[in-house]
N, C-alpha and C positions, 0 to 999 in steps of 0.2 A: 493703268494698262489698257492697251485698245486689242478687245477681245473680236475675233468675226468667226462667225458660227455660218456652214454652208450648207445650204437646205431649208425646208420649209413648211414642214409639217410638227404634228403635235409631241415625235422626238424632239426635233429640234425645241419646240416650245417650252420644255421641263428642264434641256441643257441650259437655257437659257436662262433661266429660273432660277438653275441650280448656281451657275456659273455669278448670277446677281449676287449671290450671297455674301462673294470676296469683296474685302473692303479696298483693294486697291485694284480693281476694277471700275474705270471711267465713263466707258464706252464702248457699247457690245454691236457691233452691223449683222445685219442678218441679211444672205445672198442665197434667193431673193426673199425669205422670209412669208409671212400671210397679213393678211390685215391683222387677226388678230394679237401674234408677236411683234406688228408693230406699238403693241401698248408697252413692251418690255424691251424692248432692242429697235435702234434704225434700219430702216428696213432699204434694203438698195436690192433696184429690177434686174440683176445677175441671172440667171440661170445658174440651175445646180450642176451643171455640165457644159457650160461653157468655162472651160481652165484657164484659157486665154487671156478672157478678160479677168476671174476672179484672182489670178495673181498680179494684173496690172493693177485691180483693184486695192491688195494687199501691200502692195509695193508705194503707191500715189499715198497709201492713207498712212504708212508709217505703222503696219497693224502686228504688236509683241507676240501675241500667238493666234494659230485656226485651229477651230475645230471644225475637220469633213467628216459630215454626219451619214448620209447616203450613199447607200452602194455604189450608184454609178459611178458618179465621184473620185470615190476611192479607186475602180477596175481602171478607168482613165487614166489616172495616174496624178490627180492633183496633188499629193502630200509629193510627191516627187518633184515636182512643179512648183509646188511653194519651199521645200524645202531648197530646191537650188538655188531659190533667189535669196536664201537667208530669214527664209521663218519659219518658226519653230513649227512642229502639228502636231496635233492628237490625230491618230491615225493611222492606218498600215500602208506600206509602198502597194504599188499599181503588183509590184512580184507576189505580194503577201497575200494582197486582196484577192487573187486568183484562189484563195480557198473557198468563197462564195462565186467568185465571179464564173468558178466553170464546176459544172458537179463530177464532171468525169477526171477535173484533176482530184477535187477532193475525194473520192471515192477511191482513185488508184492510189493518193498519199495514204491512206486507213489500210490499205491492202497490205501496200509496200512495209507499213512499220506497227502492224498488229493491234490498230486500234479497233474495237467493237464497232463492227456495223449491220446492215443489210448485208445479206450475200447478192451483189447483181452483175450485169454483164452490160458493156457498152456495145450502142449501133453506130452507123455514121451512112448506112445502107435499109432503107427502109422495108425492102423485101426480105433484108434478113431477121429483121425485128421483127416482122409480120410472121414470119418463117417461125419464128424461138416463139413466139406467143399460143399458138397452135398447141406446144403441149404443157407452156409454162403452168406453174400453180396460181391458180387464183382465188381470192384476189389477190393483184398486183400492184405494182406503183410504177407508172412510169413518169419521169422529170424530162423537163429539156436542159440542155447542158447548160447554158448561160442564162443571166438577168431578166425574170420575167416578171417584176414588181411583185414577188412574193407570190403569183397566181402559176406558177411553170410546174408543177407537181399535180398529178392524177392520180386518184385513187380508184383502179377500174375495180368493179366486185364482180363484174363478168366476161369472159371472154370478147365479147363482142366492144363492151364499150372499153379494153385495152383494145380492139383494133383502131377504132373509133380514136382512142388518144392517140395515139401512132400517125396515124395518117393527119389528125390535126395539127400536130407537131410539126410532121418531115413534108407533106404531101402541101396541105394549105397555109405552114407557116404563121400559123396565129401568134406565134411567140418570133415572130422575123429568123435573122439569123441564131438567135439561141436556140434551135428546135434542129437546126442542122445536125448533131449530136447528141443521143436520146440516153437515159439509161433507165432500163429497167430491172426494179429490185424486189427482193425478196417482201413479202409484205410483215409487219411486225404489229404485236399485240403489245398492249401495257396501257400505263400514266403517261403522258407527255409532260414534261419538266423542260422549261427555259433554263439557262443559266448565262447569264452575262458576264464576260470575267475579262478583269485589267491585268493588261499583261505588257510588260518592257521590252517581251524578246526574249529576259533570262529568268522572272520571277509572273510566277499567275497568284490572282487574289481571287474566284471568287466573287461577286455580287449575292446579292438576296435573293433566292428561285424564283420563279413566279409560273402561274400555268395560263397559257394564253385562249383565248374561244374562236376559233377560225369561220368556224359555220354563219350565216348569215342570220339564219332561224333560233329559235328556241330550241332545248332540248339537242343539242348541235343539227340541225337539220337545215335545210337549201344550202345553198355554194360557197366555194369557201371566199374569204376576204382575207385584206391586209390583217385583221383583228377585230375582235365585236368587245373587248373584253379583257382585262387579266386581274387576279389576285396575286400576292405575296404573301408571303411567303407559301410555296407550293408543299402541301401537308403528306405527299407523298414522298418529298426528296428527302432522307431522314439523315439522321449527323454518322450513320455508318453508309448508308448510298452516295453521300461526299464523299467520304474517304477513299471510296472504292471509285469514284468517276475521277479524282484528282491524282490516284494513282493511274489508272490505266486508261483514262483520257488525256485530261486537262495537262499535265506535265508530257506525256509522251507526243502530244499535239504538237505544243511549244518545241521540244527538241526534234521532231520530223521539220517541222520548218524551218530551222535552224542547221538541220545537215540537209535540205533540199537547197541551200544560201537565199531564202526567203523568211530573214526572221521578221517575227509578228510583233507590232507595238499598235497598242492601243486599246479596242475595246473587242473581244471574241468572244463571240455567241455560239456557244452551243444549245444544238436542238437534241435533247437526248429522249429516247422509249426507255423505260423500266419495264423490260422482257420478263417474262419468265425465267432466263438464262442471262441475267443480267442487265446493266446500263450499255444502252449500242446508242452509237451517233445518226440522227438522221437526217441532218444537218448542221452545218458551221452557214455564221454570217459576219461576213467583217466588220463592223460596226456594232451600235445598240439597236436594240428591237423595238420593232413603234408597233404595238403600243406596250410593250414591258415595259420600256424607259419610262412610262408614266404612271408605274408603279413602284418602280425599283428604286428610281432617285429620289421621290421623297421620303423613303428609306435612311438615305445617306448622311449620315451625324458629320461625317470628315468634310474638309473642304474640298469640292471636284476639280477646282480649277490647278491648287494644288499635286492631284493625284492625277490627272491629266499631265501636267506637267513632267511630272514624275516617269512614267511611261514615256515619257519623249527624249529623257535625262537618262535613264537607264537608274532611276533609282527609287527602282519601287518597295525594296525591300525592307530599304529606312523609311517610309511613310506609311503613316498613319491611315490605315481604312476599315472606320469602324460605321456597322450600321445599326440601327434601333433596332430590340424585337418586337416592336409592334408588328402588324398587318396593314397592307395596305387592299384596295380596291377600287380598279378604274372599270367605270362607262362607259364604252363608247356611241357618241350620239351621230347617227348618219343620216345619210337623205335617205328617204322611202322610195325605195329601187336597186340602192347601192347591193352586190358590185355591178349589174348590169345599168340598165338607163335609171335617169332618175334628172327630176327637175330642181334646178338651186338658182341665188340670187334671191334668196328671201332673207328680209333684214332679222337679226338675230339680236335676243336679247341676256345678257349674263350678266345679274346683279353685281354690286362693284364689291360686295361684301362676300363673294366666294368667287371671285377672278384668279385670286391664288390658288385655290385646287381647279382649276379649268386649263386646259391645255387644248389650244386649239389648232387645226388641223387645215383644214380646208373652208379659208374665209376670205372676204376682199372688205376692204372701205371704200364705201364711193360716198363724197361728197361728210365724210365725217360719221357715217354709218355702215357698221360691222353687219353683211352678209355673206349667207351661206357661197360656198363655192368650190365645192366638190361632194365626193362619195362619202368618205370619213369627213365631217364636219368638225367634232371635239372630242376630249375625253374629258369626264370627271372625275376626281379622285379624291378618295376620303382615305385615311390614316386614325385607327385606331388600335386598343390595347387587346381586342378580339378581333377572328374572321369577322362574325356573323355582325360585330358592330361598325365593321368599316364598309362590309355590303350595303347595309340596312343605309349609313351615309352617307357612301356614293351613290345611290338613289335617292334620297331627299336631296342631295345637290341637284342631279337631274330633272326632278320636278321643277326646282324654282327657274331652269333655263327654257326658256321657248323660240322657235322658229317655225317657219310650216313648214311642209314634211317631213320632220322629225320623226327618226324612227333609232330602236334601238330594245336590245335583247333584255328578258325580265330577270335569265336567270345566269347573270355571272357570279360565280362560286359556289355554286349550288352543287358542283360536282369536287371543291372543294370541301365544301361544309362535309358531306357523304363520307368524306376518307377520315373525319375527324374522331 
């Protein structure tokens, strides 16, 4: 089978990984892939957003299935696009994908069909948002509506810097046109819990929790980023807070999109707070979470390409999805700057004897050597039978990897370990 995987970071790198494992798997291309996954998949100079070419690409190469990894991708409508030309996807339509691609849709589908969330109010008029902030409770949260690489959500804790997000949003457009439409929400206390979950459309499974590290700094402290960090299984999410998110989330999600005619196939992320008052949603993403995916699938005993498949067949319910209980724990190693400036193009070096737990991120080959070449660099990730032994691994992996300005957080799980 000639597998093509779209995207090109350190999700992509672990699907790829994962997707190796099938043995009637020939040929994996990665559009456009990083140096580093060129060790594992052929890498072609596609853009993750150019649809155009990536189905003419699909079509020329004769390619049995895609996996579209990244949001944009997906809001575009590529699974639409390759679907029409006759290949299969993993992946939600451009209709589905609107449950990450706009938060004001997803926030009034939670409204309309009674699922847990923030209580907030949508703007599309920046005087009137300024106007509601005046006596709103603070802290607050305000998001811009559409795609901001995971950076579009603000956490003000005072009055002024919710003005301050507001007018960065509507006035100076730091987020382009996704800022055109704001919403601001209730603020919420708790655990933050990941949950990744496959879904057909008619059946959800579920993935292994995981808690991610947004903060730049130690201790969660400076700006947030894509991810500094995640552990699995998250020691918060317990087997009765399942039951209770799979009843009055995770299935009632699935059937609002199903009676909005937007059914969901493929991989949905939920972002949940464990409230006081419950599991509330504080975000959905259509896709898998980078860098959860670099925890969660080396989790995954079942075959992916398989249960990929299965979500695209509409037949999730006969397959097989079983994970380990071990633990896992990922690194992530970035340039010293990231998310603001930061200098890269420094050649990188990852022993060949832990290349399998290294999932990288942001790299180039030039001339036959793998360097740096972005913010998130790589993730490490270590798999054992405790939390505190697969941390303690995923930093001895990190040791043995070097590049210069290497930087990266001391204390992922540490707020795991706390709840144990």
């Amino acid at each position: 089978m000639k597998i093509m995987v779209v995207g090109g970071g350190g999700r992509e790198h672990a699907i790829i990984k994962k997707i190796k494992e099938n043995k009637d798997v020939t040929e994996i291309f990665a559009l456009p892939g990083n140096g580093g996954i060129a060790a594992d998949a052929t890498c072609v100079n596609i853009g993750a957003k150019d649809i155009e070419k990536i189905v003419e690409f699909a079509v020329d190469n004769k390619i049995d299935y895609a996996v579209v990894a990244p949001d944009d991708p997906l809001v575009l409508g590529a699974v639409d696009a390759l679907s029409a030309k006759g290949i299969p996807c993993f992946g939600p339509s451009a209709a589905a994908a609107a449950i990450e691609g706009s938060k004001v849709f997803s926030k009034n589908l939670m409204k309309k069909y009674g699922i847990p969330t923030a209580q907030y109010e949508v703007f599309s008029d920046m005087g009137a948002a300024l106007k509601y902030l005046e006596t709103a409770p603070i802290p607050t949260v305000i998001k811009a509506d559409g795609l901001a690489l995971g950076k579009g959500v603000i956490i003000a804790m005072t009055r002024e810097e919710a003005f301050d997000a507001v007018k960065s949003m509507m006035e100076d457009k730091v987020f382009g046109k996704s800022g055109d439409n704001i919403v601001i929400e209730e603020f919420l206390t708790g655990p933050e819990v990941s949950v990744l979950s496959f879904t057909d459309g008619k059946t959800v499974v579920p993935m292994v929790s995981s808690m991610d590290h947004k903060r730049a700094g130690d201790n969660d402290t400076g700006l947030n980023t894509g991810g500094m960090g995640t552990v699995a299984p998250n020691p918060y999410y317990t087997e009765d807070i399942a039951k209770e998110c799979m009843e009055t989330i995770f299935l009632p999600t699935i059937d609002a999109m199903n009676k909005e005619g937007r059914t969901f196939k493929g991989c949905l992320y939920f972002g949940l707070m464990l409230t006081p008052n419950g599991p509330k949603v504080i975000e959905y993403n259509c896709r898998f979470g980078d860098p959860e995916t670099q925890v969660v699938l080396p989790l995954l005993e079942s075959d992916l390409l398989t249960i990929m498949q299965a979500t695209t067949n509409g037949t999730l319910a006969e397959t097989e999805v079983k994970f380990t209980d071990k633990n896992a724990c990922c690194v992530i190693m970035a340039s010293k700057g990231y998310p603001q400036k930061y200098e890269s193009g420094f050649e990188m070096n990852i022993p060949t004897e832990i290349a399998d737990s290294v999932y990288v991120a942001g790299a180039k080959l030039e001339n036959g050597v793998l360097k740096t070449a972005g913010g998130r660099v790589l993730g490490a990730t270590a798999v054992e039978d405790t939390l505190e032994n697969a941390i303690d691994s995923a930093y001895n992996l990190v040791k043995k990897i070097s590049f210069a300005n290497a930087y990266y957080r001391n204390d992922i799980g540490k707020k795991a370990k706390e709840a144990k």
